[in-house]
C-alpha positions as CSV (number, residue, x, y, z in Angstrom):
1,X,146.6,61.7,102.3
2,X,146.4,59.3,105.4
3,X,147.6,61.5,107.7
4,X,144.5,62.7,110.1
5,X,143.8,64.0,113.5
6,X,141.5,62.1,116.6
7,X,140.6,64.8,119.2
8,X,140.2,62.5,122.2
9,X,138.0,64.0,125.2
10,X,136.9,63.6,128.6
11,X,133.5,64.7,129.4
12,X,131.5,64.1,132.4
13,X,128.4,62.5,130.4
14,X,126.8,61.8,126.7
15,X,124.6,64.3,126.7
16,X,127.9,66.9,127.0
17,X,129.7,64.7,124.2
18,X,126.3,64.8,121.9
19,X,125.7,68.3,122.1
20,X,129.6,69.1,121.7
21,X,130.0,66.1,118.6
22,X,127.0,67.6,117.2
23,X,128.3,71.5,117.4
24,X,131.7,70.3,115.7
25,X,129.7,68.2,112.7
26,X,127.7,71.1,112.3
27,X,130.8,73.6,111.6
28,X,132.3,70.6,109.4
29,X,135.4,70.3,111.9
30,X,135.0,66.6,111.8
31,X,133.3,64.0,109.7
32,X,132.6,61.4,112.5
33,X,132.2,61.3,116.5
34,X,131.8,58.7,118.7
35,X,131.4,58.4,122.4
36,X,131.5,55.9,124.9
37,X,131.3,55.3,129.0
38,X,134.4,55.1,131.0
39,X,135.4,54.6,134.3
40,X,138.1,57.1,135.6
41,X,140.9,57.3,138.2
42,X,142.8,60.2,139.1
43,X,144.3,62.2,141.7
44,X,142.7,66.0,142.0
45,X,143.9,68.1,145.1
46,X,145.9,65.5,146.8
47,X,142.5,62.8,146.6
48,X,142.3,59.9,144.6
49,X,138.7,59.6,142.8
50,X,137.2,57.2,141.2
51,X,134.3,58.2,138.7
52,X,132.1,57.6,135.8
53,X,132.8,59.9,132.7
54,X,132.3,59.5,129.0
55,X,135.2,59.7,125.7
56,X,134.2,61.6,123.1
57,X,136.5,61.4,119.9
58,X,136.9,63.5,116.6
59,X,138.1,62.1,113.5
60,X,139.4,65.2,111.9
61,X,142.3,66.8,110.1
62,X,145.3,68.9,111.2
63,X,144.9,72.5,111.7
64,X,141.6,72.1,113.4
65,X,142.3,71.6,117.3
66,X,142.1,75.3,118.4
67,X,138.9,75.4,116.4
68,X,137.2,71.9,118.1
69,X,138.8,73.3,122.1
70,X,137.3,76.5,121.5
71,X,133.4,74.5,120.5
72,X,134.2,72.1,123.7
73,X,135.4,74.9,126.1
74,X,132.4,76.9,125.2
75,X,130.1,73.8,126.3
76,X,132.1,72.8,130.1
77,X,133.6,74.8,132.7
78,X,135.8,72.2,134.1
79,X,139.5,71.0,134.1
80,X,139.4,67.4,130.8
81,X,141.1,66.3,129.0
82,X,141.4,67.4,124.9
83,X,144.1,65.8,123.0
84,X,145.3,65.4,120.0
85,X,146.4,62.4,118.3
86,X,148.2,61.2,115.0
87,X,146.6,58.6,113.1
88,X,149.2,57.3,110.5
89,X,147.2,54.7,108.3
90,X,143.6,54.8,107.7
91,X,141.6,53.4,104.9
92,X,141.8,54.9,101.4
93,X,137.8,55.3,101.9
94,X,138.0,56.9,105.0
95,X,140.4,59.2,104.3
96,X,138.4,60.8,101.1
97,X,135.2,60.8,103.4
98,X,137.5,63.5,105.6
99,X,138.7,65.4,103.0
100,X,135.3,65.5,101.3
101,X,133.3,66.4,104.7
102,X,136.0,68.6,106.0
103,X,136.6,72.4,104.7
């Protein structure tokens, strides 16, 4: 199977997208996350900001998203980004790690 799941994130620092990675490792929703800075644009009642935040994302598999939303909604109480995205081709290794880390 090659067909997996990346739960991509906005979160306003690392320590938010530690403790959340960690809490969705822990219930074996994902077998890796990583995070990095960004730098953010948007427009939020009718004002254009410009701000530092951080990307968390979670290699997973499909059926989990409502699961992983519910662990990040439980840690914020603000308007991100979670999305789901399709990864088509991945490496025969990396796909058994998933399936073997995943439940």
């Amino acid at each position: 199977m090659k067909n997996h799941k990346i739960i991509y994130v906005t979160l306003n620092n690392k320590e938010e997208a530690r403790r959340i990675g960690r809490k969705i490792l822990d219930a074996r929703l994902a077998n890796c996350v990583n995070w990095f800075p960004i730098t953010c644009m948007y427009n939020w009642q009718g004002e254009i900001t410009e701000e530092l935040e951080v990307v968390l994302l979670i290699k997973t598999l499909p059926g989990k998203f409502s699961r992983i939303e519910k662990i990040i909604k439980s840690e914020i109480d603000y308007t991100n980004c979670i999305a789901e995205l399709n990864v088509d081709q991945n490496s025969d290794e990396f796909c058994q790690w998933l399936k073997d880390i995943i439940k």
